[in-house]
N, C-alpha and C positions, 0 to 999 in steps of 0.2 A: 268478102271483106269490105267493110265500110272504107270512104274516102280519109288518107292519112289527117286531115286538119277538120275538125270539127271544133262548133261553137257552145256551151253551154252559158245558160242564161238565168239568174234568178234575181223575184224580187223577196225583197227583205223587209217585210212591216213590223212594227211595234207598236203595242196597245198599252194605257195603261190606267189601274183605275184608284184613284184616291180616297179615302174617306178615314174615318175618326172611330178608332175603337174603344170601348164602353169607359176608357179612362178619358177619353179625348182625347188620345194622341195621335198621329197623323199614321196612317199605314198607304203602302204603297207596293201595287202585285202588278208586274209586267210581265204580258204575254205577246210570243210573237206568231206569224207567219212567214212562213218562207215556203216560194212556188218556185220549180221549176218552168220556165217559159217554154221551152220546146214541147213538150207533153203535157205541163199542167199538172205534174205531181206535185203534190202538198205537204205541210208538216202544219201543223198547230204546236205551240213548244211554249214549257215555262224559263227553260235553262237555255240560255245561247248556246253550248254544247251541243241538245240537237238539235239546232241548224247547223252546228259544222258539220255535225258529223251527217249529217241527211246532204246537205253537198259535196264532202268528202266522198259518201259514197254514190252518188252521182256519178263526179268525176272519176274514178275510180272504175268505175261500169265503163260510161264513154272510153277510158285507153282500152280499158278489157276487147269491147264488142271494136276497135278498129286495128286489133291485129290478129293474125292470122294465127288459127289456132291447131295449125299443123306443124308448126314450129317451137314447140315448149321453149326452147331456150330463148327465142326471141319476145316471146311469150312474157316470162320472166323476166327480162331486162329490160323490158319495156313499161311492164309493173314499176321494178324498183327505181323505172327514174322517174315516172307517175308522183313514186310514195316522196319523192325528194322535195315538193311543193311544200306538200306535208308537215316534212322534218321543219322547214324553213318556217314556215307558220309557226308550228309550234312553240319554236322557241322565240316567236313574236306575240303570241297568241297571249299568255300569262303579261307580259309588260301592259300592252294594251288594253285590257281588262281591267285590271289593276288599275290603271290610271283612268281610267273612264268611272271606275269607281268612286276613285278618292277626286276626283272633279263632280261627281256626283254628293258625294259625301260631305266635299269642305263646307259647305256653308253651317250645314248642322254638327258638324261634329263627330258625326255616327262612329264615320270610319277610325277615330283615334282611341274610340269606345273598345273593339273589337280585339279581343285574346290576339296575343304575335300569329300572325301568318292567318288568319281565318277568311279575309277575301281571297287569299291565292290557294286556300285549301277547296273553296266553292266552285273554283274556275278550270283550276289545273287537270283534271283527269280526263280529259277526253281523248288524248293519245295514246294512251295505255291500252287501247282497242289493238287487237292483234292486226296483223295487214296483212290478210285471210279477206277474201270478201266476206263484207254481214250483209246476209238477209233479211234479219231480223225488224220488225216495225208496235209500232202501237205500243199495247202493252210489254210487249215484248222489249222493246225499246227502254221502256222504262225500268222495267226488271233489272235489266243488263247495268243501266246506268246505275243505279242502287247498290247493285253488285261490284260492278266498279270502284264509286264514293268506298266502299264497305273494302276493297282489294286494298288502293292508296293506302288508307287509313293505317291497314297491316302491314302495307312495305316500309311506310314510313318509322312506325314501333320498329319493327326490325333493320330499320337500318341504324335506328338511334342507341339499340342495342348492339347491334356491329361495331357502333364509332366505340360505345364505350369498353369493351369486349380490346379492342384493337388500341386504348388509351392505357388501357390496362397492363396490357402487354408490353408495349411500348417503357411504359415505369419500371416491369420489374427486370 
């Protein structure tokens, strides 16, 4: 068993490239990296999602590989207070975006352009990942994430359908 208190480390770059599409309007494609320090594992990413989630499951490994794995239960509980970082992010994850956005966006406008809720529809899904470890990388990686975009999409139809389903009922 590894020592109880380990460190993980990463750094977090951003690229970005400018240029003028055949109208002449300005376009703008941000790519990142994100390395793990201690090993030097990597990610290349279009969507900040996987960098979380490639740290996510980082740290995630890191609790795994420092507890003792002849103890399922401890095993376990040692996971779900792991995943508690998580929960806590997450529900900071969405504001912070969002606002990094629309400080991005005030100058020009863009963001008041955009259908209700369409920057937190591009941001929000990256929790929905089951908390199962993923192995999963590259293309695979990407698939998933598409899969995902493509799941939200459908819970949300159906939930809009429940509210009114439950509106409905509620009247008669």
């Amino acid at each position: 068993m590894k020592p109880q208190r380990e460190t993980a480390s990463f750094v977090l770059r951003f690229t970005h490239d400018i240029w003028q599409d055949t109208e002449g309007q300005p376009r703008v494609e941000w790519r990142g990296h994100v390395c793990r320090v201690q090993d030097g594992a990597e990610l290349r990413f279009k969507e900040l999602a996987e960098a979380v989630l490639f740290i996510k499951e980082s740290l995630l490994q890191l609790t795994k590989d420092c507890v003792p794995t002849t103890d399922q239960a401890y095993q376990e509980k040692a996971m779900q207070e792991s995943f508690k970082l998580w929960e806590r992010f997450a529900q900071n994850y969405i504001h912070l975006i969002v606002e990094a956005i629309q400080q991005t966006a005030k100058p020009s406008g863009a963001l008041q352009k955009q259908p209700g809720g369409a920057a937190e529809q591009v941001v929000r899904p990256w929790w929905l990942l089951p908390s199962s470890e993923l192995t999963v990388g590259g293309a695979d990686q990407a698939h998933l994430h598409q899969q995902m975009l493509a799941l939200q999409s459908q819970v949300e139809a159906l939930s809009s359908k429940v509210a009114q389903l439950e509106a409905a009922n509620t009247q008669s």
